[in-house]
C-alpha distance (Angstrom), angle and dihedral (degrees) to the residues before:
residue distance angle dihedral
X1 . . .
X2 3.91 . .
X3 4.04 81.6 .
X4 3.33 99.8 51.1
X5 3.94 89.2 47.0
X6 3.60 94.1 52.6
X7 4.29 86.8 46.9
X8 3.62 83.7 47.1
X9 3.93 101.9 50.1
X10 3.92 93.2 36.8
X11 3.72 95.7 50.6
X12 4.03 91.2 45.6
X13 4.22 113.1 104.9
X14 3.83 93.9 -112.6
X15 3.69 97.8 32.7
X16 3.94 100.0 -110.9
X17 3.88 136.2 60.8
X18 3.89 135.3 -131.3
X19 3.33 113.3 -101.5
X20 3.76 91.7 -115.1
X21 3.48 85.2 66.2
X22 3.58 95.0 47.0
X23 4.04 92.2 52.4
X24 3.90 88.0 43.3
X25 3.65 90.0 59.6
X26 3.84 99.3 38.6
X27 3.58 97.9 50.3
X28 3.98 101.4 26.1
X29 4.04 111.0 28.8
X30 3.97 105.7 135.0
X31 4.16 92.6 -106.6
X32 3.98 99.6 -1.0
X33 3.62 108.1 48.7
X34 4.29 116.6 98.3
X35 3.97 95.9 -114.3
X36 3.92 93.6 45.3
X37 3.47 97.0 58.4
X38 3.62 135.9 97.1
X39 3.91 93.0 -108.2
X40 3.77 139.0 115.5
X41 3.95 102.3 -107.9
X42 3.77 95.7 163.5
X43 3.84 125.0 59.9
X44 4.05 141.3 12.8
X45 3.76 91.8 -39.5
X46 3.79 84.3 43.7
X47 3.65 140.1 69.2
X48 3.66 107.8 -108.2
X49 3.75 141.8 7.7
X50 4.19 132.2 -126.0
X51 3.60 132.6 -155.3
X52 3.61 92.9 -103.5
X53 3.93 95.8 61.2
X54 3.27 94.1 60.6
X55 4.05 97.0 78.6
X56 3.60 125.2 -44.7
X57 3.54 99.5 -100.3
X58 3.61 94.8 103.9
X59 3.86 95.2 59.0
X60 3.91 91.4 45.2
X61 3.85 86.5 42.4
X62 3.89 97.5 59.6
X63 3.92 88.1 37.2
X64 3.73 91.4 63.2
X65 4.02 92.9 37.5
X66 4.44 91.6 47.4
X67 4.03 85.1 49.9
X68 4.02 87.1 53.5
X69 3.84 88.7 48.9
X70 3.93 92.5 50.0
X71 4.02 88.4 48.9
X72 3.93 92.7 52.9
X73 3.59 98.6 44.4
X74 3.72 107.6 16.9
X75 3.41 97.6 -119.2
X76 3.99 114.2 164.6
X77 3.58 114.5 -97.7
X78 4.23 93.6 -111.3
X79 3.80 116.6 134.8
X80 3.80 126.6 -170.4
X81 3.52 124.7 -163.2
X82 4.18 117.9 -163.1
X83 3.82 113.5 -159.3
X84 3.94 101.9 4.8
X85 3.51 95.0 -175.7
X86 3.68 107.1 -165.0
X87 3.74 96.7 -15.5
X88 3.60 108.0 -107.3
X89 3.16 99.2 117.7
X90 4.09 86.0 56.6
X91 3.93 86.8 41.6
X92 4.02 88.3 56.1
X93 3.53 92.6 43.1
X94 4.02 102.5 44.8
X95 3.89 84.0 48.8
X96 3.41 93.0 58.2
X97 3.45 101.3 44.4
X98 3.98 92.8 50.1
X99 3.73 92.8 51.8
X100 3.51 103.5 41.2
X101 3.55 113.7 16.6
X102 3.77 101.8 28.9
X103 3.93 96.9 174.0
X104 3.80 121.0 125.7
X105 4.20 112.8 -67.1
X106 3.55 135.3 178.5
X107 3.77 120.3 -146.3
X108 3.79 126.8 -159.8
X109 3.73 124.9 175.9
X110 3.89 113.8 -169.6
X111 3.94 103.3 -157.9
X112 4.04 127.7 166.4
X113 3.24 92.3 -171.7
X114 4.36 119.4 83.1
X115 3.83 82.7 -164.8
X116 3.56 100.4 58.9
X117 3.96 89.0 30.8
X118 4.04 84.2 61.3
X119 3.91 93.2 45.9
X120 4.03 84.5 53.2
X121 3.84 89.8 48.5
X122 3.94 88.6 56.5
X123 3.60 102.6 43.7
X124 3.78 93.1 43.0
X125 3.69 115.2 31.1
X126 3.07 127.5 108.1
X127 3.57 96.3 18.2
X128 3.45 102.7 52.6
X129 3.81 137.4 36.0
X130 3.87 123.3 -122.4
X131 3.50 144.1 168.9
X132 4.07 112.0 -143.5
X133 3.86 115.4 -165.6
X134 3.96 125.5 172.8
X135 3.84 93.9 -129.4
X136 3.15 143.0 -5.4
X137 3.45 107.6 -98.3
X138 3.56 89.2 82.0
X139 3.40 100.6 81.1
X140 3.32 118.1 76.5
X141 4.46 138.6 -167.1
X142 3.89 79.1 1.0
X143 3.85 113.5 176.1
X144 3.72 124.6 -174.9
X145 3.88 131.6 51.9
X146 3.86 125.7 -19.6
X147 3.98 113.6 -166.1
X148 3.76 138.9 -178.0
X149 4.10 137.0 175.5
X150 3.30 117.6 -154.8
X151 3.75 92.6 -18.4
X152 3.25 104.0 139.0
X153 3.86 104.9 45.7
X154 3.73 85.2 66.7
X155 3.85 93.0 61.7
X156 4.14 117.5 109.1
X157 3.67 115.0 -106.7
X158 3.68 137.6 175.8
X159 3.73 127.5 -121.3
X160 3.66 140.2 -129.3
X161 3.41 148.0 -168.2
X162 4.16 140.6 -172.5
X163 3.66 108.1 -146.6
X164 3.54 117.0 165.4
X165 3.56 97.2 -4.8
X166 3.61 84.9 -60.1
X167 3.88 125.5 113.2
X168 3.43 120.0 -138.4
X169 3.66 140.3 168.9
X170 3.52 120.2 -126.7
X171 3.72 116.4 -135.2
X172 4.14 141.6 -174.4
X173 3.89 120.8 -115.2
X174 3.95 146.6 144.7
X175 3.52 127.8 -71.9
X176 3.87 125.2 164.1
X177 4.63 84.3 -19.9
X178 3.83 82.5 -56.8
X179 3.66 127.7 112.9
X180 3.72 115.6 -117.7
X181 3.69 137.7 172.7
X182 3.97 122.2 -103.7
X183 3.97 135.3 -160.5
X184 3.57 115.0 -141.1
X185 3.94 127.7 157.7
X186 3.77 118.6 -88.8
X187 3.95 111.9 -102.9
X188 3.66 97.7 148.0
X189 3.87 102.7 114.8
X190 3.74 92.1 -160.4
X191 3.93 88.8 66.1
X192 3.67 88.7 51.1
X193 3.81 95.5 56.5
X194 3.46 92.7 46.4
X195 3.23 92.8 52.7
X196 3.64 92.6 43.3
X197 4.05 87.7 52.0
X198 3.70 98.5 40.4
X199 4.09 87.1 47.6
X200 3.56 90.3 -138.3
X201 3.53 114.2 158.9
X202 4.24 107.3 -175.0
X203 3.85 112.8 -138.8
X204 3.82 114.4 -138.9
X205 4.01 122.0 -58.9
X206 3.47 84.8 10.3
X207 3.87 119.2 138.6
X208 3.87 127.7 -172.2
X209 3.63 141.5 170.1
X210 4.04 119.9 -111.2
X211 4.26 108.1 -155.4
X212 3.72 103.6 -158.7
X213 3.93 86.4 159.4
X214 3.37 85.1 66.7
X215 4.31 92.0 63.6
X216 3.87 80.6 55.3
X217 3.51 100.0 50.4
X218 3.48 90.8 46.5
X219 3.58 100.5 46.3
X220 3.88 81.8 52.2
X221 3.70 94.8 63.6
X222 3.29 103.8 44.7
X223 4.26 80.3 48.4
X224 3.89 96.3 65.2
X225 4.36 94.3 24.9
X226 3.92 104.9 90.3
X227 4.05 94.6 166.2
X228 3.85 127.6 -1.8
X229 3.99 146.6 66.5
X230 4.07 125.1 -77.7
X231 3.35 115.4 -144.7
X232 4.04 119.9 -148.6
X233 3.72 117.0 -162.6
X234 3.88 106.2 -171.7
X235 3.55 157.3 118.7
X236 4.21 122.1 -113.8
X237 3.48 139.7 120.4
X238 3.75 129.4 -118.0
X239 3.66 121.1 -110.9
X240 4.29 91.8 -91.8
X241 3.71 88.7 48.6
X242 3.82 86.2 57.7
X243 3.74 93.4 54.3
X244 3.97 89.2 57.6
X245 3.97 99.0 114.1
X246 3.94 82.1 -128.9
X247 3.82 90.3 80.1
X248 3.56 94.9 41.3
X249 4.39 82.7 124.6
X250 3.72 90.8 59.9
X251 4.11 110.3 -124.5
X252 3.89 99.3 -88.4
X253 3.72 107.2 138.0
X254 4.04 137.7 138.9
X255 4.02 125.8 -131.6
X256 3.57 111.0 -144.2
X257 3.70 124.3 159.4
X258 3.94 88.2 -0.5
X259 3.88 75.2 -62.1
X260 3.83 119.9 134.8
X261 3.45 98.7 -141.2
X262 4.57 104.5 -177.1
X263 4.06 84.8 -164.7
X264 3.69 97.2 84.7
X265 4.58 93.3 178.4
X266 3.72 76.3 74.8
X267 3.28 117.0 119.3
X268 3.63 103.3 -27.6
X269 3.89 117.0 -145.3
X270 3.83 98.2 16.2
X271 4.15 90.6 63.7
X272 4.19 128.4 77.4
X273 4.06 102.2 -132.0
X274 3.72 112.4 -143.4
X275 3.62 144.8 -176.6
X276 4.00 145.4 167.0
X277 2.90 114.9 -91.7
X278 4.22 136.5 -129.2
X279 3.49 109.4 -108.9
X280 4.25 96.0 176.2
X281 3.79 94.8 46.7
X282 3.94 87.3 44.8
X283 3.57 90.1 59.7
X284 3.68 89.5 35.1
X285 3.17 102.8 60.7
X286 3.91 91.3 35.0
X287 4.31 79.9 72.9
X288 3.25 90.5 51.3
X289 3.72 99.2 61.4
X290 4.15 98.7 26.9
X291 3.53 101.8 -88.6
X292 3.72 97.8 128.7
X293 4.21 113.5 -161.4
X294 3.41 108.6 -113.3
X295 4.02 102.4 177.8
X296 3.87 138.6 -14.4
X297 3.77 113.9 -150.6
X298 3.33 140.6 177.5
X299 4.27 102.4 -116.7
X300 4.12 90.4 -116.9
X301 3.78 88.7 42.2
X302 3.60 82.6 50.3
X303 3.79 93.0 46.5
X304 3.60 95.1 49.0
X305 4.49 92.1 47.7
X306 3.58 82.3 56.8
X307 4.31 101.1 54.9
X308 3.40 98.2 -103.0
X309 3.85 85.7 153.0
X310 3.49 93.3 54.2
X311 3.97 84.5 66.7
X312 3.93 92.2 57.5
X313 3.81 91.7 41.2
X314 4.08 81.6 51.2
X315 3.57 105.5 43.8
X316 3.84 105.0 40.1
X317 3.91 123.9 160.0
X318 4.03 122.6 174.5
X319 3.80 74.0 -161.4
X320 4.21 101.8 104.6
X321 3.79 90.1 -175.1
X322 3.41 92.5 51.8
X323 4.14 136.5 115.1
X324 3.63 85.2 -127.4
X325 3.89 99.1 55.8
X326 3.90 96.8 32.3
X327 4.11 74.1 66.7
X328 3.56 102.4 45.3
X329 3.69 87.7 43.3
X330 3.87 80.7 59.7
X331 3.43 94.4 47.0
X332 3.95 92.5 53.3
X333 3.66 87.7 53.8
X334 4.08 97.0 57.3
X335 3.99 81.5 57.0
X336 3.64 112.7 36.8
X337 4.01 111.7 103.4
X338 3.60 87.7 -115.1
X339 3.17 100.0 47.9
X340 3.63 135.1 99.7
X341 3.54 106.2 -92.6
X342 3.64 83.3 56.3
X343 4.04 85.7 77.2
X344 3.58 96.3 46.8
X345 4.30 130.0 66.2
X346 3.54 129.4 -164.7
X347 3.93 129.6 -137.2
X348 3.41 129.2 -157.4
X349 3.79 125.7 -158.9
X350 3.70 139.4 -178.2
X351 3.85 142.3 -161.5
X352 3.38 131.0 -172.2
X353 3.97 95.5 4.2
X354 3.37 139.0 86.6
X355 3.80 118.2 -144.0
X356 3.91 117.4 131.9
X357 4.20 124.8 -129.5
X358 3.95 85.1 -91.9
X359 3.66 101.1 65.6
X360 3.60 103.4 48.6
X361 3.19 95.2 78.7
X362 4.40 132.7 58.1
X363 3.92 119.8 -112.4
């Protein structure tokens, strides 16, 4: 990968690259890039953890709330997953739905990655039924449900800086065959109308990261999604959180090892690349292509809307050692204050509906 960077950054017109190109080849070249490659990513012999590894109560969780949301408003029973990872989230869910629910359900899983799409093939086939598709834009008139974890944070994004009074962006060269970071003034005119829409105004020293993949992405969704909710599992801050002098570093950082490492030109295509993401131009830009927001929730506020409760109050064992408490020990941990879910929110958009924040959820 370090060859391919160098190649890369000598062979570009001004002799460097943004650092969204950077990420996008470190995490997402074809056979290079971190989530392409046949590694673990996700677990103790990983680099980082999700939500859904924790126990599988979060899959079965938003299986039983999705199958409330197609009784209320009819929608069709079709569920699509972006990014599974290694499928337990799908695993958790599919369960669910075959043991409790048992009506008719599609399943789609939109993965880049053929590594990840062959972990998904192992864990689910034969038991379950799936539909794996590269990307996105090959589903079309889709109705129904579109989810992602921490699907977002994983998108490349450029970053700037005001030094003084002067905004550049900050950009990833050679120096002495080793990557370094370089300052050069901001031209991109995409940054400016983000900033310009985002009315963000960076205070001195101050450094943040601009996700213009994220306009894509979203623009995307709302491309294939003719009638139904998206679901957006993920961490961020909104745009007065970013103004907090504690973030004045931006939130660009690597997990390696279960390892935060905050020098991401380290080693490039064995690291997950991370950042915050923006909540406000998320739902911003949702408007502008017809997603209407719906709800923003903390994820244990979300947990706890949904019944998570009613799964402790269900499964209880004075057994410690048991299956059953391990799980409900999990459970406890997606909703203490402390916890996790704490650092995460979920956002719910729909298109072509009308249900209001109420409804979503059972009394």
């Amino acid at each position: 990968m370090i060859t391919y960077l160098q190649n890369l950054i000598s062979n570009s017109q001004a002799g460097f690259i943004s650092y969204a190109d950077y990420i996008g080849a470190a995490l997402y070249h074809p056979e290079l890039g971190y989530y392409m490659k046949d590694k673990q990513k996700i677990g103790r012999q990983g680099d980082f953890i999700t939500t859904s590894n924790i126990s599988d109560v979060y899959g079965r969780l938003v299986a039983k709330w999705f199958s409330y949301i197609c009784q209320i408003t009819n929608l069709p029973a079709i569920f699509c997953e972006i990014g599974a990872g290694n499928g337990r989230f799908a695993k958790s869910f599919l369960q669910e739905w075959n043991e409790s629910i048992k009506s008719p359900l599609q399943y789609f899983i939109v993965e880049s990655s053929p590594y990840h799409r062959k972990l998904q093939r192992e864990l689910l086939l034969p038991d379950f039924f799936v539909v794996q598709v590269e990307n996105l834009s090959e589903l079309e008139h889709f109705e129904g449900m579109i989810f992602s974890n921490e699907l977002f944070d994983a998108l490349p994004v450029h970053v700037i800086e005001k030094t003084d009074g002067k905004l550049f962006e900050l950009m990833v060269g050679i120096q002495k065959d080793e990557l370094c970071e370089l300052k050069i003034p901001l031209t991109n005119p995409e940054i400016f109308s983000f900033l310009e829409e985002s009315k963000i105004a960076l205070k001195e020293k101050q450094r943040i990261e601009i996700p213009l993949a994220m306009d894509k992405m979203m623009q995307e969704i709302s491309t294939v999604l003719t009638k139904g909710l998206v679901v957006t599992a993920d961490y961020g801050y909104t745009n007065e959180e970013w103004m907090d002098p504690r973030r004045a570093q931006g939130s660009l950082r690597g997990y390696y090892q279960h390892m935060m490492i905050h020098d991401v030109l380290q080693h490039p295509g064995e690291m997950d690349i991370t950042t915050h993401i923006h909540f406000d131009y998320l739902n911003q830009k949702g408007e502008q292509v017809e997603l209407q927001l719906l709800t923003k929730l903390r994820q244990d506020e979300f947990l706890l809307k949904a019944g998570i409760l009613k799964e402790l109050e269900d499964h209880y064992d004075p057994n410690p050692f048991s299956e059953i408490s391990k799980r409900n020990r999990a459970i406890r941990s997606l909703i203490m204050p402390s916890g996790m879910s704490s650092y995460f929110h979920v956002i719910v958009q729909q298109k072509g509906m009308i249900i209001g924040e109420s409804n979503i959820f059972a009394k």
